[in-house]
LOBA-345777 format. One record per residue: residue in one letter; residue number from 1; x, y, z of N, C-alpha, C, O, CB in turn. Coordinates in nm, 4 decimals, always signed. Glycine has a CB too. Example, Ala and Ser with C-alpha at 12.3 -4.5 7.8 and 13.67 -1.06 7.14 Angstrom:
BEGIN
 resn resi      n.x      n.y      n.z     ca.x     ca.y     ca.z      c.x      c.y      c.z      o.x      o.y      o.z     cb.x     cb.y     cb.z
    A    1  +1.3190  -0.5690  +0.7800  +1.2300  -0.4500  +0.7800  +1.3200  -0.3300  +0.7800  +1.4236  -0.3319  +0.8465  +1.1308  -0.4473  +0.9046
    S    2  +1.2850  -0.2250  +0.7080  +1.3670  -0.1060  +0.7140  +1.2900  +0.0030  +0.7870  +1.3409  +0.1138  +0.8039  +1.4084  -0.0598  +0.5725
***
This chain:
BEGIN
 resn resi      n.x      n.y      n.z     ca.x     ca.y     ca.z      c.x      c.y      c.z      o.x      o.y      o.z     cb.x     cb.y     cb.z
    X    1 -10.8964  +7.6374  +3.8682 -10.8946  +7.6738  +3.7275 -11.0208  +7.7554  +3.6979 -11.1322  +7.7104  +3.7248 -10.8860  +7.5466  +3.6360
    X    2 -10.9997  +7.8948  +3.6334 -11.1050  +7.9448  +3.5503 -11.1485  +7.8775  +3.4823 -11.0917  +7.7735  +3.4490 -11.0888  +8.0302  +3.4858
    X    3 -11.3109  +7.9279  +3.4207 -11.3513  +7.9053  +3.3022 -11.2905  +8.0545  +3.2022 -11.2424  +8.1599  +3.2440 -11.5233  +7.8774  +3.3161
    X    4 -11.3149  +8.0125  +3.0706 -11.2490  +8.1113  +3.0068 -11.3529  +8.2521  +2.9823 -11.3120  +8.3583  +2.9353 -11.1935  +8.0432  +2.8700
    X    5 -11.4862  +8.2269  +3.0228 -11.5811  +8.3500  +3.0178 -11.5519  +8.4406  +3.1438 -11.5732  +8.5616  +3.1363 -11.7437  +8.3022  +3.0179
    X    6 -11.4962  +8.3749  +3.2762 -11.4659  +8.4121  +3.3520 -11.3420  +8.4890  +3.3561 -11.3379  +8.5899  +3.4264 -11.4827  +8.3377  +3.4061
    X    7 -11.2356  +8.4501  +3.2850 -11.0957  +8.4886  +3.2371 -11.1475  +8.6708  +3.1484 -11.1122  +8.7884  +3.1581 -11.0191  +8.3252  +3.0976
    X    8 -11.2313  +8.6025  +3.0813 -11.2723  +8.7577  +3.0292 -11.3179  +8.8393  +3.0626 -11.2959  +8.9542  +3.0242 -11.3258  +8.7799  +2.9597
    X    9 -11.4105  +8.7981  +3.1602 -11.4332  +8.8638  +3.2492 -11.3912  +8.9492  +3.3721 -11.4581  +9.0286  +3.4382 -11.4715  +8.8169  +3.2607
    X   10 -11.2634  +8.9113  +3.3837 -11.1548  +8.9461  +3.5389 -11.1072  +9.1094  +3.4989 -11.1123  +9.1736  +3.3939 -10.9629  +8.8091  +3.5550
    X   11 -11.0701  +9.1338  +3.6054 -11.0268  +9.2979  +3.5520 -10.8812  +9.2625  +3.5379 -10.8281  +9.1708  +3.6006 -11.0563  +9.4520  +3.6775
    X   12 -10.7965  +9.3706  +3.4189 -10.6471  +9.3383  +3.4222 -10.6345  +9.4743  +3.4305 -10.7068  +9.5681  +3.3970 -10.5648  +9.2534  +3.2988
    X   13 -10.4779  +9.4605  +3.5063 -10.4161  +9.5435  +3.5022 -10.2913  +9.6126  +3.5015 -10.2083  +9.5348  +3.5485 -10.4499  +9.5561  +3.5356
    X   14 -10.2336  +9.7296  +3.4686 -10.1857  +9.7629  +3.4116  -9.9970  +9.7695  +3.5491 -10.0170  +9.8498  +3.6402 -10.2894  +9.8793  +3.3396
    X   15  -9.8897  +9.7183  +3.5556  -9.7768  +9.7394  +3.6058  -9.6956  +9.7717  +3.5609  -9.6904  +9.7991  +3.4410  -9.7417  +9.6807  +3.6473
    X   16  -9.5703  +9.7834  +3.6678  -9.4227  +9.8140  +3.5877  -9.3824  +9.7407  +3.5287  -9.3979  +9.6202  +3.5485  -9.3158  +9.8391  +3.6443
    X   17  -9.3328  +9.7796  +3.4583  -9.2468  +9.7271  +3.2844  -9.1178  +9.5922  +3.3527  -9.0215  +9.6084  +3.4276  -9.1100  +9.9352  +3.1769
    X   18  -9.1638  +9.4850  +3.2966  -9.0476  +9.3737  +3.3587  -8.9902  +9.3835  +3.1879  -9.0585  +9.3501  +3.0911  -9.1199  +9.1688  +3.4424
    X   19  -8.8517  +9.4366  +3.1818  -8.8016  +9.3771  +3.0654  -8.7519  +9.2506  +3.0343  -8.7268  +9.1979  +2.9259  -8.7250  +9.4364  +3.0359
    X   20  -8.7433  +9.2157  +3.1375  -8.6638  +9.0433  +3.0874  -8.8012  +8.9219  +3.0649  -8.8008  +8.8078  +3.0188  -8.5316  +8.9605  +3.2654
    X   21  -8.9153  +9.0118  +3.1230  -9.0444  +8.8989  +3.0601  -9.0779  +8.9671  +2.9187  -9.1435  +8.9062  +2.8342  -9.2178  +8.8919  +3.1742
    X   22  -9.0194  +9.1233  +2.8933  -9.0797  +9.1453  +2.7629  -9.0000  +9.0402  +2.6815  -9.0607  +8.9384  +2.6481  -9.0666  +9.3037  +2.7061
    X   23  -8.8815  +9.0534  +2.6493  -8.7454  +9.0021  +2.5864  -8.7858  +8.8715  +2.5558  -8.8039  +8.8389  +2.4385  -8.6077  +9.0044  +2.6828
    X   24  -8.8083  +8.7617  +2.6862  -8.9123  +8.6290  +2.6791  -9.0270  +8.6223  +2.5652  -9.0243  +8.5558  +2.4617  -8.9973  +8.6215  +2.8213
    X   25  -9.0889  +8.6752  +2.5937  -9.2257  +8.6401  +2.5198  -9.2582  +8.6933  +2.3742  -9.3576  +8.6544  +2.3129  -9.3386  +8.6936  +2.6057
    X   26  -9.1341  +8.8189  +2.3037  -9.1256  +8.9023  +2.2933  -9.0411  +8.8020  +2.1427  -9.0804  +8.7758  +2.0290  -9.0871  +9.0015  +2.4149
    X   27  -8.9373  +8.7767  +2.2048  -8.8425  +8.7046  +2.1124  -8.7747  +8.7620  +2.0116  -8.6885  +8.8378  +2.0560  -8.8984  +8.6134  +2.0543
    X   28  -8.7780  +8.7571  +1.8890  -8.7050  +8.8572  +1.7913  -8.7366  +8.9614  +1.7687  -8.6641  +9.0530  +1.7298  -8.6925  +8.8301  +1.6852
    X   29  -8.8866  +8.9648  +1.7961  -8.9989  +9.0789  +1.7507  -8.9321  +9.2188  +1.9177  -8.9786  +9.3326  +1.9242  -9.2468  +8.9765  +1.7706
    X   30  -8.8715  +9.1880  +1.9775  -8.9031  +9.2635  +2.1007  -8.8231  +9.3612  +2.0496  -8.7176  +9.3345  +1.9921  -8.8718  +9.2056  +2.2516
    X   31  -8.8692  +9.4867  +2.0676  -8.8180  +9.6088  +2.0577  -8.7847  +9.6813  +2.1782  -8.8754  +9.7426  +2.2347  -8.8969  +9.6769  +1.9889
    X   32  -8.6339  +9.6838  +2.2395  -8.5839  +9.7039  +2.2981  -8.5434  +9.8756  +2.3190  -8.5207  +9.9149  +2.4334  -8.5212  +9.6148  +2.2749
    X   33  -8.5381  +9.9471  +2.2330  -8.5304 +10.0874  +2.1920  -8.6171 +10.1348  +2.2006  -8.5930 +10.2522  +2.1726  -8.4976 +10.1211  +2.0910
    X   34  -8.7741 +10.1178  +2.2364  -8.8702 +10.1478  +2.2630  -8.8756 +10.2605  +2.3977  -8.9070 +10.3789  +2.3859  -8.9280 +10.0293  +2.2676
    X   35  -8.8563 +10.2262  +2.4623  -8.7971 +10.2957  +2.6129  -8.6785 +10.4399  +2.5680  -8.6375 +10.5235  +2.6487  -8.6828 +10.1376  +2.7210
    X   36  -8.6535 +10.4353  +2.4589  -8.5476 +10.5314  +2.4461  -8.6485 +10.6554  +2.3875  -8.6381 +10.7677  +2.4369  -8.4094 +10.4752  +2.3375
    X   37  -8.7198 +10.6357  +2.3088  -8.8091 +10.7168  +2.2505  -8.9195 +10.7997  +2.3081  -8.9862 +10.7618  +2.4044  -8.8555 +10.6505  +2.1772
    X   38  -8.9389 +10.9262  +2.2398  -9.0572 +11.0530  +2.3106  -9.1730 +10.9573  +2.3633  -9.2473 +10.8817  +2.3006  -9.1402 +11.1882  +2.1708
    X   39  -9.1642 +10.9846  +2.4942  -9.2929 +11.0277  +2.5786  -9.3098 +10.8541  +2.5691  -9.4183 +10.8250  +2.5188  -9.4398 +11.1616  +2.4972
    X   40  -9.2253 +10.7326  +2.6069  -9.2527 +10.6169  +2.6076  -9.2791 +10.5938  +2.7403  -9.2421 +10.6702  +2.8295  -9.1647 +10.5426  +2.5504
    X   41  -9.3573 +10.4662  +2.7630  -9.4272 +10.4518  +2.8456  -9.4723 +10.2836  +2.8331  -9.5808 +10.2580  +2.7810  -9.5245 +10.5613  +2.8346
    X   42  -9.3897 +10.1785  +2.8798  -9.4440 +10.0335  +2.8866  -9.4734  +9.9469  +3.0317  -9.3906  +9.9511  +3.1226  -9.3397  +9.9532  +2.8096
    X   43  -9.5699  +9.8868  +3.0409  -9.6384  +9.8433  +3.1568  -9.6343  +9.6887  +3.1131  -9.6364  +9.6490  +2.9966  -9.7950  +9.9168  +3.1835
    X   44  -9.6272  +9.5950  +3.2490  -9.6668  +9.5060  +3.1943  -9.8097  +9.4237  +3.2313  -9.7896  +9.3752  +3.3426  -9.5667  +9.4459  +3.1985
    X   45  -9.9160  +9.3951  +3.1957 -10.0325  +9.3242  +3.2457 -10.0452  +9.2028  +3.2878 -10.0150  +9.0943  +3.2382 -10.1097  +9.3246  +3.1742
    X   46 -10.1191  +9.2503  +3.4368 -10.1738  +9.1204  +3.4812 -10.2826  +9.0879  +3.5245 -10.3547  +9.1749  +3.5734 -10.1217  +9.0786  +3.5551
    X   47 -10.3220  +8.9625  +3.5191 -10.4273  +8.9606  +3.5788 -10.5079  +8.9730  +3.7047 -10.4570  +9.0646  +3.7692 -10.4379  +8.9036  +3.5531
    X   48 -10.6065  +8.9246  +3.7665 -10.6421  +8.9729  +3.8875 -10.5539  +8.8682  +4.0299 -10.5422  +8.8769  +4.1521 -10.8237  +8.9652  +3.8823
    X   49 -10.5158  +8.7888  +3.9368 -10.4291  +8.6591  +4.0096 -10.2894  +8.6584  +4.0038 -10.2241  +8.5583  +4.0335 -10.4600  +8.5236  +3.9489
    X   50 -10.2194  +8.8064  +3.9528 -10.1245  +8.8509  +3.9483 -10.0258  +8.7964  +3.8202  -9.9133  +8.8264  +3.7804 -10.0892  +8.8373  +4.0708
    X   51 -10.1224  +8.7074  +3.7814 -10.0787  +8.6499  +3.6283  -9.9913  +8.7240  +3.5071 -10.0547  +8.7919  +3.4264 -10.2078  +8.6243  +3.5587
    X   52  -9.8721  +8.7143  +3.4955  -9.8485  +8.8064  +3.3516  -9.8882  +8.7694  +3.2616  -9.8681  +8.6480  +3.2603  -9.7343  +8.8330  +3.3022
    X   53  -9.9766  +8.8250  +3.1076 -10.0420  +8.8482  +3.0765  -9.9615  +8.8587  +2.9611  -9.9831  +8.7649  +2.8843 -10.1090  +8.9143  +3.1361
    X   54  -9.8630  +8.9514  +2.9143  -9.8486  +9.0573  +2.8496  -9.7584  +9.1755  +2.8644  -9.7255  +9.1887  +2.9823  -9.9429  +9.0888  +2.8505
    X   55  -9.7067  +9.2668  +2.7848  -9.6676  +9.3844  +2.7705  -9.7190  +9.4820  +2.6775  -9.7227  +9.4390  +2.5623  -9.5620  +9.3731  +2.7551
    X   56  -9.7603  +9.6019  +2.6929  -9.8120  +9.6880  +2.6291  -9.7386  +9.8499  +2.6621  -9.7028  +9.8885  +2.7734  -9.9577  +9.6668  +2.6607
    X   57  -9.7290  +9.9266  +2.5342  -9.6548  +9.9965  +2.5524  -9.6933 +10.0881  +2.4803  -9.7685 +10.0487  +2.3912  -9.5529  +9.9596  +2.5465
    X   58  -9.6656 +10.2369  +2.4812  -9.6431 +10.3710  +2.3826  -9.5608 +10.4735  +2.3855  -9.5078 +10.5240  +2.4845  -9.7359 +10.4393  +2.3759
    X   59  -9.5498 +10.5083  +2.2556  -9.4382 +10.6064  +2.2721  -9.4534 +10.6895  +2.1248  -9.4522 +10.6314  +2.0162  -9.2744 +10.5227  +2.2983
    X   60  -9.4675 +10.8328  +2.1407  -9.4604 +10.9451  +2.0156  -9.3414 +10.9305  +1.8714  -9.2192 +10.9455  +1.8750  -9.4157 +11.0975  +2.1009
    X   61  -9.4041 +10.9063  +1.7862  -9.3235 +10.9301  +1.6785  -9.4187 +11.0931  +1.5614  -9.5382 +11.1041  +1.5338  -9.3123 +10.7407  +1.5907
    X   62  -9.3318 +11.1630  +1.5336  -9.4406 +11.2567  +1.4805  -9.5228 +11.3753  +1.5323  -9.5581 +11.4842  +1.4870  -9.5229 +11.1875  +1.4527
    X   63  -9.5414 +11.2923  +1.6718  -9.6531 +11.3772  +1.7536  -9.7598 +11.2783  +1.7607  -9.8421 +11.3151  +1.8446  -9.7095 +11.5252  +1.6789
    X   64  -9.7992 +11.1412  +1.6936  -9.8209 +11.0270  +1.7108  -9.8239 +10.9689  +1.7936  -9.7183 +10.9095  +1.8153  -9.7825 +10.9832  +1.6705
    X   65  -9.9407 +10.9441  +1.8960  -9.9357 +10.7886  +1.9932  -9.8800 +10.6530  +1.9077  -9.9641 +10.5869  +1.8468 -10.1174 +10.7396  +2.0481
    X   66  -9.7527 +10.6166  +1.9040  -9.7850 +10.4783  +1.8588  -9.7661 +10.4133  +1.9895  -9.7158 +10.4613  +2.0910  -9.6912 +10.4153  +1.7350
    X   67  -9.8332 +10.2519  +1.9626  -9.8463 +10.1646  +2.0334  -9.7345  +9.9959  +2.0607  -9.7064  +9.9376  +1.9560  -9.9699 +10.1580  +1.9891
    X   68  -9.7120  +9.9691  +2.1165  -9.6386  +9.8310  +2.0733  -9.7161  +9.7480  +2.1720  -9.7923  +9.7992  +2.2540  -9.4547  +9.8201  +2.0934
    X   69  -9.6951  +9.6194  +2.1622  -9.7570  +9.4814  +2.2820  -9.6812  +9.3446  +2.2310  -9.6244  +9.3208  +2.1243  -9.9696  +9.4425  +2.2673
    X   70  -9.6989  +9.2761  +2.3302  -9.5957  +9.1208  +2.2996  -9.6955  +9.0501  +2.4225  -9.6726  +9.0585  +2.5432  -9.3591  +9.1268  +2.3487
    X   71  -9.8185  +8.9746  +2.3556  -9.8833  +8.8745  +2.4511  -9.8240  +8.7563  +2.4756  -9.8112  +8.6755  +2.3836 -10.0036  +8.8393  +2.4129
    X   72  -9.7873  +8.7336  +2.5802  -9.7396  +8.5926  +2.5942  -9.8188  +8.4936  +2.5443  -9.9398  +8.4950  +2.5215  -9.7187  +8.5585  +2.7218
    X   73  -9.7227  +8.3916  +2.5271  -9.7926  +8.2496  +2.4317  -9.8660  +8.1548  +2.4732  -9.9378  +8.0720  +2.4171  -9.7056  +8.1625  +2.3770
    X   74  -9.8315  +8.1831  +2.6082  -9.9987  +8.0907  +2.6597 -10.0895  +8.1759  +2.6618 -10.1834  +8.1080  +2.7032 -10.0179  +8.0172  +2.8198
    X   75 -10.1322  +8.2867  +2.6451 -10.2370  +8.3837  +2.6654 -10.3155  +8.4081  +2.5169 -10.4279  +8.4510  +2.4909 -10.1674  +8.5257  +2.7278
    X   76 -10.2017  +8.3599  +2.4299 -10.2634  +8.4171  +2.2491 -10.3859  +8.3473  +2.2401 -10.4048  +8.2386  +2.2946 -10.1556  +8.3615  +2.0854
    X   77 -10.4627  +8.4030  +2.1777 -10.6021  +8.3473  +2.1193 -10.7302  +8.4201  +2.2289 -10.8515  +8.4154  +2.2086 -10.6012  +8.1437  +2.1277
    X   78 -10.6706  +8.4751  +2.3278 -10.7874  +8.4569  +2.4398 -10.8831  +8.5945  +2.4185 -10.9895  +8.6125  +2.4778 -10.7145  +8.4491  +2.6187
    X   79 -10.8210  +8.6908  +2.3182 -10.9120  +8.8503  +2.3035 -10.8419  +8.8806  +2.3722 -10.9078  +8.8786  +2.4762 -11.0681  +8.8940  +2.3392
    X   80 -10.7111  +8.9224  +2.4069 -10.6502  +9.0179  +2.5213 -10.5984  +9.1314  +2.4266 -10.5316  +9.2182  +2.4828 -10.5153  +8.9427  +2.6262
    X   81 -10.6178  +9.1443  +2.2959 -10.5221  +9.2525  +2.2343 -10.6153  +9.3726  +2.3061 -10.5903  +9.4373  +2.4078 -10.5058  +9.2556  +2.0347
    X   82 -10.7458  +9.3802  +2.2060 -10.7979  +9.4681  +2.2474 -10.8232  +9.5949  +2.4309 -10.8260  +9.7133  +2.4644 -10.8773  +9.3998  +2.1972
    X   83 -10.8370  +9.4284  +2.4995 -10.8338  +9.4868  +2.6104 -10.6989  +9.5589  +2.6767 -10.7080  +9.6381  +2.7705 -10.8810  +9.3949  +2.6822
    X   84 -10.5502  +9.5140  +2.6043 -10.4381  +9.5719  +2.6270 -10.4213  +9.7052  +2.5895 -10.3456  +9.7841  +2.6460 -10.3532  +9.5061  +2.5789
    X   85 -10.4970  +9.7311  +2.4877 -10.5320  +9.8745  +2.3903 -10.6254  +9.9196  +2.4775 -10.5790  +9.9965  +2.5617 -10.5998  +9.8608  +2.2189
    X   86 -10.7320  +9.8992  +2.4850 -10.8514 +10.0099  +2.5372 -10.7679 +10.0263  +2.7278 -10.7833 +10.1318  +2.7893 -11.0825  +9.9059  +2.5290
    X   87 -10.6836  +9.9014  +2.7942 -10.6314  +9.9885  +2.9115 -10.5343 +10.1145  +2.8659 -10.5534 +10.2329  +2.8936 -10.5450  +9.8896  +3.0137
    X   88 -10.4573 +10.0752  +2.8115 -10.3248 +10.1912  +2.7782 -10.4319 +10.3135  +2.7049 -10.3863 +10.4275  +2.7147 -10.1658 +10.1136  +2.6321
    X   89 -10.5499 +10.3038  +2.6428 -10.5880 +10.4167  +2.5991 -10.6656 +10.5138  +2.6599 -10.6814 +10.6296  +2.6213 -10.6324 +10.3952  +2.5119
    X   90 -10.7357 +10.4343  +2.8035 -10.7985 +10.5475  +2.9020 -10.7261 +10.5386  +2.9941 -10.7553 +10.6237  +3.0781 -10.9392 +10.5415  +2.9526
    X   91 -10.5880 +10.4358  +3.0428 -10.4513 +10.5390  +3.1507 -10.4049 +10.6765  +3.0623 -10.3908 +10.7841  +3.1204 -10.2592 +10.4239  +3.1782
    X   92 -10.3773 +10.6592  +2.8816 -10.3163 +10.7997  +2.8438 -10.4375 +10.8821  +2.8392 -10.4029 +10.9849  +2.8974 -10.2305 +10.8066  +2.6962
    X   93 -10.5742 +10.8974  +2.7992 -10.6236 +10.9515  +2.7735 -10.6332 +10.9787  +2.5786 -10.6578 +11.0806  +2.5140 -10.5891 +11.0222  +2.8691
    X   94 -10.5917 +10.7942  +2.5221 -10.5669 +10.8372  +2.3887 -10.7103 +10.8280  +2.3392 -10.7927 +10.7778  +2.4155 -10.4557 +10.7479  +2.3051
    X   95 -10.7537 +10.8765  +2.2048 -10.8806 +10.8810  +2.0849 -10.8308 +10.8153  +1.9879 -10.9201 +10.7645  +1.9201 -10.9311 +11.0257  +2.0221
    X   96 -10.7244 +10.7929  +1.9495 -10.6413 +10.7451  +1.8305 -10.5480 +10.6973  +1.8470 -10.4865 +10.7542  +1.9372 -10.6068 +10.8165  +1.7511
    X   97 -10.4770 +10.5836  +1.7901 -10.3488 +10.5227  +1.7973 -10.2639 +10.4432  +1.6676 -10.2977 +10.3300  +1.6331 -10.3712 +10.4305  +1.9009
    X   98 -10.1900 +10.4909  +1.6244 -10.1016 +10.4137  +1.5524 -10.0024 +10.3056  +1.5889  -9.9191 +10.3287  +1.6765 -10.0432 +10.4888  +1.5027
    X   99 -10.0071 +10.1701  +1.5169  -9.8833 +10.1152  +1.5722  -9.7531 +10.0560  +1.4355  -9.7775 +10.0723  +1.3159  -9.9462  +9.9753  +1.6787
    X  100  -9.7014 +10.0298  +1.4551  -9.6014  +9.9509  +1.3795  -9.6652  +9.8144  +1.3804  -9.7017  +9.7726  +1.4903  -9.4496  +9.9522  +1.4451
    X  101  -9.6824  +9.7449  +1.2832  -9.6773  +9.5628  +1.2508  -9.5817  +9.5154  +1.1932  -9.5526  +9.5747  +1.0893  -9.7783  +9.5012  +1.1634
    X  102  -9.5156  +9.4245  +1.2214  -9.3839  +9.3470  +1.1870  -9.4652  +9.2814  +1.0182  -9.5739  +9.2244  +1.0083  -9.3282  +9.1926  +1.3456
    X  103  -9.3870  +9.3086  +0.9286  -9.4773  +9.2361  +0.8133  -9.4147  +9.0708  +0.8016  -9.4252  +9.0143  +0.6927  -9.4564  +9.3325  +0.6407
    X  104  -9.3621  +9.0118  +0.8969  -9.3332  +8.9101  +0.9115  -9.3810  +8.8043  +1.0216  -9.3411  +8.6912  +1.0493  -9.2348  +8.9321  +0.9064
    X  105  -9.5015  +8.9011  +1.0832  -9.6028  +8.8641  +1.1285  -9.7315  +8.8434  +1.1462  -9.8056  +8.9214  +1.2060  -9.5925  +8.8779  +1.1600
    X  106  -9.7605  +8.7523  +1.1026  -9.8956  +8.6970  +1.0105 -10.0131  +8.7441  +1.0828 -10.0945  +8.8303  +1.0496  -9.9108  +8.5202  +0.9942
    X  107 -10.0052  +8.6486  +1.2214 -10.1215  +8.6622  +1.3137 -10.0776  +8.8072  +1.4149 -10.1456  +8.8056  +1.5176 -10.1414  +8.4994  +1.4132
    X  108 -10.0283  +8.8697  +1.4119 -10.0193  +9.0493  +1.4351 -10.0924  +9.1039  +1.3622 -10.1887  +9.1769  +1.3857  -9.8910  +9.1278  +1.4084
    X  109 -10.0310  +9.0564  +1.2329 -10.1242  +9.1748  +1.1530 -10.2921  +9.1607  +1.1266 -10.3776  +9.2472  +1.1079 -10.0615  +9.1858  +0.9983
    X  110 -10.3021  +8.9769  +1.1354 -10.4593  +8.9186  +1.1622 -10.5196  +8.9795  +1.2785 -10.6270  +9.0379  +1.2636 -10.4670  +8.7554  +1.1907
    X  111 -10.4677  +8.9741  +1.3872 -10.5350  +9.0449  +1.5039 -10.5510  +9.2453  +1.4906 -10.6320  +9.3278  +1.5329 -10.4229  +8.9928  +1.6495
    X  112 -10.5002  +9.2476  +1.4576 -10.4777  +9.4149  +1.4602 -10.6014  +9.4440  +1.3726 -10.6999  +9.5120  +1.4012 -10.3123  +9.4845  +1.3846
    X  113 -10.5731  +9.3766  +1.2594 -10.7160  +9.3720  +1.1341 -10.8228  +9.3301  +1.2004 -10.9332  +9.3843  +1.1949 -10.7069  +9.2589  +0.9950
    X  114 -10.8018  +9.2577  +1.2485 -10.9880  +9.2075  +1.3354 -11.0298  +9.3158  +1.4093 -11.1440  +9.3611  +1.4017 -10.9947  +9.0615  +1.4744
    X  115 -10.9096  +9.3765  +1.5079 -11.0205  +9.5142  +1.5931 -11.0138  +9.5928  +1.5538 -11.0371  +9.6836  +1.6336 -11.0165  +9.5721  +1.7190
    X  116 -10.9802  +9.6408  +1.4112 -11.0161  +9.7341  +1.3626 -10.9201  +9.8135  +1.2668 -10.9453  +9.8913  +1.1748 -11.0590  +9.7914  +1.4555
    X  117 -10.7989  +9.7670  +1.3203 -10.6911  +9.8644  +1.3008 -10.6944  +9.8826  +1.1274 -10.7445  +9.7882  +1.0664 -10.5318  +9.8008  +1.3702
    X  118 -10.6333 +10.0222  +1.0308 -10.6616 +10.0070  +0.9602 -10.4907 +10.0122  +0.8671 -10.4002 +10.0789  +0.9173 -10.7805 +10.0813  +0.9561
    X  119 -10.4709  +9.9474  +0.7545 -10.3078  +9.9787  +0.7514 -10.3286 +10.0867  +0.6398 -10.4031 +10.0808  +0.5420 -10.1856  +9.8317  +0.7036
    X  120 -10.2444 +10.1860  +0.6788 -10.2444 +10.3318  +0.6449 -10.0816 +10.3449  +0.5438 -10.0511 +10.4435  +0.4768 -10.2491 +10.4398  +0.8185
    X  121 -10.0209 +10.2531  +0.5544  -9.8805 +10.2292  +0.4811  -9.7735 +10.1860  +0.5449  -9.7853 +10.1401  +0.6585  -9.8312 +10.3370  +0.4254
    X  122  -9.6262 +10.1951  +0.4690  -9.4810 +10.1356  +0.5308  -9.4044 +10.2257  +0.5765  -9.4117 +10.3480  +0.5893  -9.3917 +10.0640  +0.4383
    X  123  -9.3105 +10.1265  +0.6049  -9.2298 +10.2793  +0.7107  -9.1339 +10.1928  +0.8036  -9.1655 +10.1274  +0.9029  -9.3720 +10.3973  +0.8467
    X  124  -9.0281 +10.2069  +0.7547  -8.9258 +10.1002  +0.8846  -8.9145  +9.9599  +0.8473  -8.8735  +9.8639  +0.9127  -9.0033 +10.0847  +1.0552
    X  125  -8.9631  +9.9687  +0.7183  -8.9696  +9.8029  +0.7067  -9.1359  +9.7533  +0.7769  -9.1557  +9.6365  +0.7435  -8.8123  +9.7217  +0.8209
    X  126  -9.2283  +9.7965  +0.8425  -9.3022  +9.7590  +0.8776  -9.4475  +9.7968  +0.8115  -9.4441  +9.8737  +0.7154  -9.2724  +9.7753  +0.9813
    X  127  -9.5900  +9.7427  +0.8613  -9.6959  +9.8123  +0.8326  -9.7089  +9.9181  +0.9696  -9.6758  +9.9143  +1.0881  -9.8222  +9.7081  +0.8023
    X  128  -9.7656  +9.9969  +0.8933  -9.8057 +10.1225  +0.9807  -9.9585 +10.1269  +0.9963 -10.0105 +10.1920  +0.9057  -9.7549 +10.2656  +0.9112
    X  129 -10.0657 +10.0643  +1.1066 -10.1883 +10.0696  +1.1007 -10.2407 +10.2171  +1.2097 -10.1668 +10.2997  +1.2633 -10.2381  +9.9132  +1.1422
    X  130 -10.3640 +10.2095  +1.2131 -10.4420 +10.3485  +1.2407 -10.5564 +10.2955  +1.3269 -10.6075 +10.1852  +1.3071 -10.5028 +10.4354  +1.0929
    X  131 -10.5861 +10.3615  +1.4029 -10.7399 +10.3014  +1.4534 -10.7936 +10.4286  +1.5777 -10.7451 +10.4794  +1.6788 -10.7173 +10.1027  +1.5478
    X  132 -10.8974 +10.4380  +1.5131 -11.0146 +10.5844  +1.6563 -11.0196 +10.4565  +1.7503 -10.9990 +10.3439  +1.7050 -11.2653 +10.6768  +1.5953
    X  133 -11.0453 +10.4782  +1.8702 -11.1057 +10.4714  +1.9621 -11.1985 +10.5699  +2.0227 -11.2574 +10.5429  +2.1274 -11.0347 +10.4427  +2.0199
***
């Protein structure tokens, strides 16, 4: 067993897209049409122990990087959003990213607000947040 400074410490990284662990962890919230859309692109993360982690994903709306992710539920709480964002943003080479927030998700939209993200308006039924990197 890790300690959890150690956990934060580990490098993660970035694989091919398992859809049936997104769908899992993912649950109502999983956006399945994601993959159909400009210039998409979903990986799924693991850790250095081959651990899944996570899914993180992007895809153009606009001309827009937006972003999507679905952390698995034993993993929530641990700081992995950010680090799911800053990998997907130096594999694309993004400065900026928009994502969709489910407004029926409390602690999404709590986490997104903590690193920064900023909500810029609606759209789809959802919040639409903003954030530089």
């Amino acid at each position: 067993m890790i300690t959890f400074r150690e956990f934060l410490n580990q490098s993660l990284l970035l694989v091919g897209f398992d859809m049936e662990y997104y769908k899992q962890i993912a649950g109502n919230y999983a956006d399945t049409a994601i993959l159909g859309r400009q210039g998409a692109s979903m990986y799924t993360v693991i850790d250095g122990q081959g651990n899944h982690l996570g899914v993180v994903g992007l895809f153009y709306h606009e001309g827009k990087p937006f972003v999507d992710v679905a952390i698995d539920p034993t993993q929530r709480g641990k700081g992995l959003l950010p680090r799911f964002y800053q990998l997907l943003a130096k594999k694309h080479g993004l400065k900026k990213m928009w994502a969709y927030v489910n407004n029926n998700n409390p602690a999404s939209i709590k986490s997104h607000e903590k690193i920064g993200f900023i909500k810029i308006g609606d759209e789809y039924g959802k919040s639409v947040y903003y954030k530089d990197f």
